[in-house]
C-alpha positions as CSV (number, residue, x, y, z in Angstrom):
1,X,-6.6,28.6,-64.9
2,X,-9.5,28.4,-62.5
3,X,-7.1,26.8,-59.6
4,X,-4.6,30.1,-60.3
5,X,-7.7,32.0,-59.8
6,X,-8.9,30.8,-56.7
7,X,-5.3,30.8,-55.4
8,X,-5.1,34.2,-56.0
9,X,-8.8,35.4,-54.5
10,X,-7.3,33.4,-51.4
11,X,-4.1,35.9,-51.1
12,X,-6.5,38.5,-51.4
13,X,-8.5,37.7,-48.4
14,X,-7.9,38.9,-45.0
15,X,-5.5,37.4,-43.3
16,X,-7.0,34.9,-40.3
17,X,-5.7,36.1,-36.3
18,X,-3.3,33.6,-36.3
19,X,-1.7,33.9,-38.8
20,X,-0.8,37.9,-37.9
21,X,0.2,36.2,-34.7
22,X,2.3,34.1,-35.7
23,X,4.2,36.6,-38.3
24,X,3.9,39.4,-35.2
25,X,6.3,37.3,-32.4
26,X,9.1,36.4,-35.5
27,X,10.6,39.6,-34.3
28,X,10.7,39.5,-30.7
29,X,14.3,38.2,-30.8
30,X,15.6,40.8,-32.3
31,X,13.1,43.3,-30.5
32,X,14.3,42.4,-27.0
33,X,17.8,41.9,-27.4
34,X,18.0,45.2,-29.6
35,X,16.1,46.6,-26.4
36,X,18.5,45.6,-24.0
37,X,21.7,46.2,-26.2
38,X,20.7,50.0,-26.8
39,X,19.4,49.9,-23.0
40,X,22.4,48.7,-21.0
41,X,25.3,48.7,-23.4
42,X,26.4,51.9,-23.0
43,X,25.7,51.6,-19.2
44,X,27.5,47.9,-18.9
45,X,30.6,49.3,-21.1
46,X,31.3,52.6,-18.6
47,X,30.5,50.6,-15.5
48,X,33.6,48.7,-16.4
49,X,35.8,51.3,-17.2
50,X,35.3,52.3,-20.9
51,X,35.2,56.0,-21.6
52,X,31.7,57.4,-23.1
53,X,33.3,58.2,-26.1
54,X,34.8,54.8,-26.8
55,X,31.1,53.5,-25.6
56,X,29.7,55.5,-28.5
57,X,32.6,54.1,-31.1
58,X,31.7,50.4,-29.8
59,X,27.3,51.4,-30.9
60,X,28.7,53.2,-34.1
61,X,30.1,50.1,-35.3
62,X,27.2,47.9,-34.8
63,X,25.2,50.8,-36.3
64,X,27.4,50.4,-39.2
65,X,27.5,46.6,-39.7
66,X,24.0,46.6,-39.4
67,X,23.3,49.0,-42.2
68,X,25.6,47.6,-44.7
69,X,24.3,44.1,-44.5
70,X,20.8,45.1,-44.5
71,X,21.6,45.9,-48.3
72,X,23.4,42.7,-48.7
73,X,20.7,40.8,-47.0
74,X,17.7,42.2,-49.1
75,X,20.0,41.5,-52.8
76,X,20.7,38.1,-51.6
77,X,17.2,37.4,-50.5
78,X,15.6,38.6,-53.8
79,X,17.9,36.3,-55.4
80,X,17.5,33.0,-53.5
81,X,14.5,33.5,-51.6
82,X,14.0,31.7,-48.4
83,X,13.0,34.2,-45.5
84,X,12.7,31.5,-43.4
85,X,16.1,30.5,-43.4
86,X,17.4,33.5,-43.8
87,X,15.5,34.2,-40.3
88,X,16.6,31.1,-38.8
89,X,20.2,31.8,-39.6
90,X,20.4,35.3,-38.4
91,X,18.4,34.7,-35.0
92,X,21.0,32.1,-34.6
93,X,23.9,34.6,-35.2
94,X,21.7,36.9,-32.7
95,X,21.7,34.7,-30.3
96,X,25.3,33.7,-30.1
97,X,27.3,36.8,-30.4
98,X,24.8,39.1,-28.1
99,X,25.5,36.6,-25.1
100,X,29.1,36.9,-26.1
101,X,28.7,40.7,-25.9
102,X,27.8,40.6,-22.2
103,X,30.0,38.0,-21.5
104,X,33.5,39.8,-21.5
105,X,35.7,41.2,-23.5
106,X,37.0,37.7,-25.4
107,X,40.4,39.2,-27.4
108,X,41.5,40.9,-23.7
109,X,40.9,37.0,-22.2
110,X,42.9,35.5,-24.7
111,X,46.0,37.9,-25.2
112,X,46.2,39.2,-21.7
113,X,45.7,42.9,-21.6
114,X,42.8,45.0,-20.6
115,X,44.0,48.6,-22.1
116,X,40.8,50.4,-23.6
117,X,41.8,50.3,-27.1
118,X,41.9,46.0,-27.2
119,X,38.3,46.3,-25.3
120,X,36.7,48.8,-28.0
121,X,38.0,46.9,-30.3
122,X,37.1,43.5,-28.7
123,X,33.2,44.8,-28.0
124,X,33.2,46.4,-31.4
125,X,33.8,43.3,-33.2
126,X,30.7,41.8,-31.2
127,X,28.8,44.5,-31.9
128,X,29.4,44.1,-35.6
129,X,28.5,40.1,-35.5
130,X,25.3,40.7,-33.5
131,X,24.0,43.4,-35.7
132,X,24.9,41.8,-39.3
133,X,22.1,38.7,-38.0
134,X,20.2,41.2,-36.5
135,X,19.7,42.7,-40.0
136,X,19.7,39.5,-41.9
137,X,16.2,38.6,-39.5
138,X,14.9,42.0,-39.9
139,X,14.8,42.0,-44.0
140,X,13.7,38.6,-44.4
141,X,11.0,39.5,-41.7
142,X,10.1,42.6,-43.2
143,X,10.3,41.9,-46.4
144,X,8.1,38.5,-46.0
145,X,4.6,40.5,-45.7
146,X,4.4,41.0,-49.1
147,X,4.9,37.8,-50.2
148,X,2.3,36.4,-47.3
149,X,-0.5,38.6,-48.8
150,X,-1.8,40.5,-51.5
151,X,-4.5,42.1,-49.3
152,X,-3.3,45.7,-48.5
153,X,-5.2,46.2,-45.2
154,X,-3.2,42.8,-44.0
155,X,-0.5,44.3,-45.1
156,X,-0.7,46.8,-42.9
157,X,-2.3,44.9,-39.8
158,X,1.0,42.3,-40.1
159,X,3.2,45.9,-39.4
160,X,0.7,47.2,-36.7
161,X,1.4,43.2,-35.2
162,X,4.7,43.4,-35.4
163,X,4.9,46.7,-33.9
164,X,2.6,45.9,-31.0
165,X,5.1,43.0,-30.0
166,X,7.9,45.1,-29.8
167,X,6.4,47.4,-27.3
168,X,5.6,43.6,-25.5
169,X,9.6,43.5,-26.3
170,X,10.4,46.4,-24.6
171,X,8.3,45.9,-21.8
172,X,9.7,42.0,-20.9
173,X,13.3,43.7,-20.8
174,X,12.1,46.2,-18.2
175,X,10.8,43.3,-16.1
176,X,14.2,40.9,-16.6
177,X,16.0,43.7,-15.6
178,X,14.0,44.9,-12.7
179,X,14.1,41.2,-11.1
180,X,17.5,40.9,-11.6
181,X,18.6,44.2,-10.3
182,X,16.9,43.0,-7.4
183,X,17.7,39.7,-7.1
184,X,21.7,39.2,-8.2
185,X,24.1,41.3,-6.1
186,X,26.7,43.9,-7.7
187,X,29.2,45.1,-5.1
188,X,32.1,44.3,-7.4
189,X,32.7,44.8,-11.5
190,X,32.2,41.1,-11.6
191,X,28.9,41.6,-9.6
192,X,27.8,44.2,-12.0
193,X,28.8,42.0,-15.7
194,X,27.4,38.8,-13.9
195,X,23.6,41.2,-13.6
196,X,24.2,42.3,-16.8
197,X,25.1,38.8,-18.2
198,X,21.9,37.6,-16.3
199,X,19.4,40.1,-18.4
200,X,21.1,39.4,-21.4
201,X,20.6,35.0,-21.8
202,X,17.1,35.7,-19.9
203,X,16.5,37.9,-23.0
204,X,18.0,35.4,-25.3
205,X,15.4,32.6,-23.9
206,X,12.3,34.8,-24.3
207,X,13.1,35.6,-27.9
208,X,14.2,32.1,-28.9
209,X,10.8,30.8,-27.4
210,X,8.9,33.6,-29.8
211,X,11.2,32.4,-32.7
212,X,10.0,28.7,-32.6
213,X,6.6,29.6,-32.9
214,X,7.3,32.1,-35.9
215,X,9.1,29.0,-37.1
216,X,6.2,26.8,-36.6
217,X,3.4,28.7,-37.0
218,X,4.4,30.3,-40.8
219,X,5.3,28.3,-43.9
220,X,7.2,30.3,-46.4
221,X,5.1,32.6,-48.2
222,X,4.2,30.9,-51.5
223,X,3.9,34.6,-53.6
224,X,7.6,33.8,-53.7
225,X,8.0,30.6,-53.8
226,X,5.7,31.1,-57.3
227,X,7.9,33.5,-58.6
228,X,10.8,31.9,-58.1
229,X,8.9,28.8,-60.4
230,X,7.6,30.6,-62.7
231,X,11.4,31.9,-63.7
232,X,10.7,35.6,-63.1
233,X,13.2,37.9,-63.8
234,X,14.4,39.6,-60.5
235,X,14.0,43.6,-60.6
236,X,16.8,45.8,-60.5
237,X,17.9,48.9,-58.3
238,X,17.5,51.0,-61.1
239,X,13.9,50.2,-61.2
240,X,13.2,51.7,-57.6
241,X,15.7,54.2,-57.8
242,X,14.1,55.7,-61.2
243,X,10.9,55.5,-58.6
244,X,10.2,59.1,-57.1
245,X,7.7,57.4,-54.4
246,X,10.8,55.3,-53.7
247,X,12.3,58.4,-52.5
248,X,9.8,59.7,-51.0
249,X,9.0,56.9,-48.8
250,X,12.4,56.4,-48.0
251,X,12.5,60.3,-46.7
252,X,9.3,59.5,-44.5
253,X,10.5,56.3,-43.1
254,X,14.4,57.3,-42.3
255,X,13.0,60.9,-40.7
256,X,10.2,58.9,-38.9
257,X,12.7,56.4,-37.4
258,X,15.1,59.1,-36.8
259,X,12.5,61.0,-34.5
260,X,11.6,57.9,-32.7
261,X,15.0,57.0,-31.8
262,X,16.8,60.6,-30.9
263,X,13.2,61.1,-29.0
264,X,13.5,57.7,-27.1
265,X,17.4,58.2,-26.8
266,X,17.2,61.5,-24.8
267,X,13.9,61.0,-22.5
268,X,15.8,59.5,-19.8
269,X,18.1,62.7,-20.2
270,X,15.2,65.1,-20.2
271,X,13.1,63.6,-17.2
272,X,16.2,63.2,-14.9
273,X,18.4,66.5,-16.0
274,X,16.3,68.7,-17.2
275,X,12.8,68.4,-15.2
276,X,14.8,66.7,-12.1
277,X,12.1,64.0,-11.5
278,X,12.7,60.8,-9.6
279,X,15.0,58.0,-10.9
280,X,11.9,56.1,-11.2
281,X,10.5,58.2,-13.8
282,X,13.6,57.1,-16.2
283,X,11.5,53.9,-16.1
284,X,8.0,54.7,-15.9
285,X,8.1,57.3,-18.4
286,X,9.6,55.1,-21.1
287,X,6.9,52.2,-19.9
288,X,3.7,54.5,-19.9
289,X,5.0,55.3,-23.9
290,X,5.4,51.7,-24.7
291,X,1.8,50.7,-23.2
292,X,0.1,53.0,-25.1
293,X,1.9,52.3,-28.4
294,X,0.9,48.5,-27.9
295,X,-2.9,49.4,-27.2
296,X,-3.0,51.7,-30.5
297,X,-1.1,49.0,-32.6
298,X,-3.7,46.7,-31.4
299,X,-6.1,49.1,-32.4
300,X,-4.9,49.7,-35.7
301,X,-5.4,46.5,-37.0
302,X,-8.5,46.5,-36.4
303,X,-8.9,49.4,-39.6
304,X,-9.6,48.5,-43.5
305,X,-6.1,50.5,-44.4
306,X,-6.5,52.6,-47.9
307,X,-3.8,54.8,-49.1
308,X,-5.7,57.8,-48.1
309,X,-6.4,56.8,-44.3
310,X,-2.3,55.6,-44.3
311,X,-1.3,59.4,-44.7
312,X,-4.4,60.6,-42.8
313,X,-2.8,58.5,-39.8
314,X,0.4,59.5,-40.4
315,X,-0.7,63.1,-40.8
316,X,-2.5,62.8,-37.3
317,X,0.7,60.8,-35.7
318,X,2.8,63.8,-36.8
319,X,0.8,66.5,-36.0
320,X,0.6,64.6,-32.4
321,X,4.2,65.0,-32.0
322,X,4.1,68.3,-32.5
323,X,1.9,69.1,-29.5
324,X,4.3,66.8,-27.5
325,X,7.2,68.2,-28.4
326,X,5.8,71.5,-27.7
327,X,5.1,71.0,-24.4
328,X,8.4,69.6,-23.6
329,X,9.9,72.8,-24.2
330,X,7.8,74.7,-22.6
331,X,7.1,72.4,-19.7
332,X,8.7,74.2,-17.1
333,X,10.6,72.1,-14.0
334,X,7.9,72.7,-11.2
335,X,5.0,71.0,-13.5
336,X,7.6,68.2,-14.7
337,X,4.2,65.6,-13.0
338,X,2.7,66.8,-16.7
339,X,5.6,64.7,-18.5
340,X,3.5,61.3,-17.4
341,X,0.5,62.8,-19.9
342,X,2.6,63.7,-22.2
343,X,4.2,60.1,-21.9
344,X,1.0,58.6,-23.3
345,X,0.4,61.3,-26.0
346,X,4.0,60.3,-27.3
347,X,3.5,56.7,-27.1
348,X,0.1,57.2,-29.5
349,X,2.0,59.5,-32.0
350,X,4.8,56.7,-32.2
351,X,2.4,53.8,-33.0
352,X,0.7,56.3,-35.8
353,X,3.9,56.9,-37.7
354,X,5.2,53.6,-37.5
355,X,2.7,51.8,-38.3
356,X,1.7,54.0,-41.1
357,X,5.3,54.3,-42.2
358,X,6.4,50.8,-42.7
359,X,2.7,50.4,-44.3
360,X,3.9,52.7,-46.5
361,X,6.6,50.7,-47.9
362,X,3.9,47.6,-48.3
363,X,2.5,50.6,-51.0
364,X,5.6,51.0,-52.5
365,X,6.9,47.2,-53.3
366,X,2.9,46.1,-53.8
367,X,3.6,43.6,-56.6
368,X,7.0,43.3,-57.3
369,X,7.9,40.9,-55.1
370,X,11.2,40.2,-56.8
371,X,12.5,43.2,-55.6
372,X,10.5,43.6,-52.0
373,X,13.7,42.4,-49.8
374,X,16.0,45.3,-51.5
375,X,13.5,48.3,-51.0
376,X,13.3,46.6,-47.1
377,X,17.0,46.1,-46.8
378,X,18.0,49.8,-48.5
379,X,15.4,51.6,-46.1
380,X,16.8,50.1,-43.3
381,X,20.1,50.9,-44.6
382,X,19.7,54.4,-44.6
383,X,17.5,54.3,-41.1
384,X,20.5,52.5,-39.7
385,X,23.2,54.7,-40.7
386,X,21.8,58.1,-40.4
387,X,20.6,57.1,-37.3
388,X,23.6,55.8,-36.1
389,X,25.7,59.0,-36.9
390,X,22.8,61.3,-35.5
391,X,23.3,59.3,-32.3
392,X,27.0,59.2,-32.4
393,X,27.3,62.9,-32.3
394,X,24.9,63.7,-30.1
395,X,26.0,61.3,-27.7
396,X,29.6,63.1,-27.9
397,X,28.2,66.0,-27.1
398,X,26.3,65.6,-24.9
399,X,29.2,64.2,-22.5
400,X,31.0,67.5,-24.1
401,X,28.6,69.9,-22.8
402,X,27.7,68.4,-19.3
403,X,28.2,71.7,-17.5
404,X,26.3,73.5,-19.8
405,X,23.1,70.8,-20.4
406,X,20.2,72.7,-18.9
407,X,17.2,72.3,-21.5
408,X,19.8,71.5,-24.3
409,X,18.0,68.0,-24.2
410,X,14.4,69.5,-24.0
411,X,15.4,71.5,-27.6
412,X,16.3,68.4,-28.5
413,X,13.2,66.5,-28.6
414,X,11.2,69.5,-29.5
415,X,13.3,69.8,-32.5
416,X,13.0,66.3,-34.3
417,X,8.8,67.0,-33.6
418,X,9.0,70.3,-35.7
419,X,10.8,67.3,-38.1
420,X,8.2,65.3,-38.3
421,X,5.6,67.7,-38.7
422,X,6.7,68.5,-42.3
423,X,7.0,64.7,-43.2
424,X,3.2,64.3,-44.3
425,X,3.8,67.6,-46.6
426,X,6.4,65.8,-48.7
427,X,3.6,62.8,-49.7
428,X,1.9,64.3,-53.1
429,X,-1.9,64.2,-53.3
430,X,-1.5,61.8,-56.2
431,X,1.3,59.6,-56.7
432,X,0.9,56.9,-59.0
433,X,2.3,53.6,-57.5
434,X,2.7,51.6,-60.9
435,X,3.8,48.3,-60.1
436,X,5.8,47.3,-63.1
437,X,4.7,43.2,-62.6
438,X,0.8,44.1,-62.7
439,X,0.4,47.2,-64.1
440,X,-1.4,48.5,-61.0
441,X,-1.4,52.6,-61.1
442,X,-2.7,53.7,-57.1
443,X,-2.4,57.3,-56.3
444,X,-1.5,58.4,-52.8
445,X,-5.5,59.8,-53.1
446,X,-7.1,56.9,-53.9
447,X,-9.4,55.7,-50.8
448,X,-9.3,52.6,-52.4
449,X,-6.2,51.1,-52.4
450,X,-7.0,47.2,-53.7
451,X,-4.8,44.8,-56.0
452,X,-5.9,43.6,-59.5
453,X,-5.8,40.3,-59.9
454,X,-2.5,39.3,-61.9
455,X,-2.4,38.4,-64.9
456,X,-1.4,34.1,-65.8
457,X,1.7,35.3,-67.4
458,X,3.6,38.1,-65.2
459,X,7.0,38.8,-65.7
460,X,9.1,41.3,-63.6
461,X,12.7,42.2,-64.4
462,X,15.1,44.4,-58.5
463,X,26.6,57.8,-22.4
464,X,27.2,57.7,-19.7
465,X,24.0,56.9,-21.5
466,X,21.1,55.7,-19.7
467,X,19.7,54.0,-22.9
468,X,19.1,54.7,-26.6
469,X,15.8,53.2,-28.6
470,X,15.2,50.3,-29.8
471,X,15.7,48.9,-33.5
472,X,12.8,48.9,-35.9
């Protein structure tokens, strides 16, 4: 009894800097190569030869794949346990298949033929392997901070980690990519796959060297590991769909990533069409946003997190994004110098509401650990497929209504701010959080958002597209 005790006063201490470290870089595969896929993929597929339109049906299917297995992923998780090798198996599969992406269309090699149809199909199917072990590493990564922790300010400074090291993501694809476009040659369509072939195993390397220290440097969380002993019963869906914060957070997290990534998708769009700036500035812009977003994720971590400063930051992250998208509709062409200010303001807002929003979910799952990896895996689900469809069509679209594009992508971003400005209004004032496995009732209010210690016996029965955004 006094061992379980001090085991469990241990999970409820801080976590140490390592340790966030070394949870922070386990995503970084994923982060750079899901960087570079929605970066260059449409670019690389119509540079040799494929129509916009088949470009988008190509990202629609790894949209697809993705959000499907995320809720396979979490229900086989919960079941067996083991995010480490759930991690290790689907950075593998990420790995192989997105170096097979850039490396030619394999089924046109092997029968012959290089009519469009065999090389949608042939990218599609890549597209599809990639992104189911790009979700099976997601959930178990995900999913693993509540089982690493019971301390809800860790909690939330793992997320603000992890979301610091995918702006570090995003930024080592811009420099891979601006060395090679400098260095390797493309006069010919061979030139061109062989740059892009180049970007995508340097990208491999740098997230394989980030994996092997996630893989070193963390031992399976033992939360799970205990419950797994201990025989508990695993929760069902019922139990979180019967949840109304279930559905609530799921409304804030799917809208939140669904701003970030039509916002991100579009900039290069806006800063080239519509405010006619420099080529460079479809570059800079996107880095200046993903500096500042690693500067306030660093920053963030540095908070004791309660429930009431999560929505306060949220609130503020939202509100921010208002203002931005505000000024990009108004901001007329001749002042378009202005869109580098409102590069960092965005890059802020986005490190609010995502840090804040995945933190979020932490609230929601807080002990039931038997069930964490499905309310992971089903958010992501959604995210994945509205996202994907939201993309799809606008992308279609948008090579639909070429002639007539002038400050269509400008409404655009200024339309999924005023969307995000009425996510914090849907969060109650009190929302009691019950976790069914230790009776723990934390309303949304409650500045002090801390875990009771468990009881000894618990038991728990659940386009020509310049570049779209990154995963989460």
């Amino acid at each position: 009894m006094v061992n379980h005790i001090e085991d469990d006063e241990s999970l409820t201490k801080p976590l140490g800097r390592c340790s966030v470290f070394y949870y922070g870089v386990g995503h970084m595969l994923n982060d750079i190569t899901s960087a570079c896929w929605f970066t260059y993929l449409l670019v690389f597929l119509t540079d040799i030869g494929l129509s916009p339109s088949d470009a988008a049906v190509v990202m629609l299917s790894g949209q697809v794949a993705d959000g499907l297995t995320t809720v396979f992923a979490g229900e086989l998780i919960d079941r067996f346990g083991h995010f480490k090798v759930w991690h290790l198996a689907g950075s593998v599969l990420v790995a192989v298949s997105f170096s097979s992406v850039f490396g030619g269309c394999l089924p046109c090699k092997l029968i012959g033929s290089d009519s469009a149809m065999l090389q949608t199909i042939g990218y599609s199917v890549f597209a599809a392997i990639f992104n189911m072990g790009w979700a099976a590493t997601q959930v178990s990564h995900m999913s693993m901070v509540n089982c690493i922790t019971l301390n809800s300010t860790s909690r939330v400074v793992l997320a603000s980690c992890r979301n610091a090291f995918t702006m570090v993501a995003n930024l080592s694809l811009y420099a891979v990519a601006f060395v090679v476009f400098n260095v390797v040659g493309a006069g010919t369509p061979a030139a061109v796959e062989n740059q892009y072939r180049w970007i995508a195993y340097i990208s491999i390397f740098i997230g394989s060297c980030f994996v092997v220290v996630f893989a070193f440097g963390i031992r399976e969380p033992r939360l799970k590991l205990e419950a797994r002993v201990k025989g508990y019963v695993r929760i069902s869906w019922m139990y979180w769909f019967k949840k109304i914060l279930y559905h609530q957070v799921a409304l804030v997290y799917v809208l939140t990533r669904l701003v970030t990534n039509v916002s991100q998708a579009f900039l290069a769009f806006y800063v080239i069409n519509d405010l006619q700036m420099r080529l460079s500035s479809k570059a800079l812009v996107p880095a200046i946003i993903f500096v500042c977003s690693f500067i306030v994720s660093v920053l963030l971590q540095e908070i004791k997190w309660t429930s009431k400063r999560l929505k306060g930051f949220y609130t503020a992250g939202g509100l921010l994004w208002v203002l931005c998208g505000t000024g990009i509709l108004l901001l007329p062409r001749n002042m378009n110098a202005f869109m580098y200010i409102l590069a960092i303001f965005i890059g802020i807002a986005n490190a609010l509401i995502m840090v804040t929003g995945v933190g979020m979910q932490s609230v929601l799952v807080g002990r039931d650990l038997n069930g964490c990896a499905f309310v992971y895996g089903s958010l992501s689900f959604l995210d994945k497929m509205i996202c994907g469809v939201a993309l799809f069509v606008l992308e279609r679209s948008q090579v639909q209504a070429l002639e007539t594009a002038s400050g269509r992508n400008a409404r655009i971003l200024s339309g999924t701010a005023q969307l995000q400005s009425e996510l914090p209004f849907l969060l109650p004032q009190s929302v009691c959080t019950r976790s069914r496995s230790s009776g723990l009732c934390a309303p949304w209010g409650d500045s002090h958002l801390q875990y009771e210690p468990p009881d000894t016996h618990i038991s728990a029965s659940g386009g020509t597209s310049t570049g779209l955004t990154p995963k989460s």
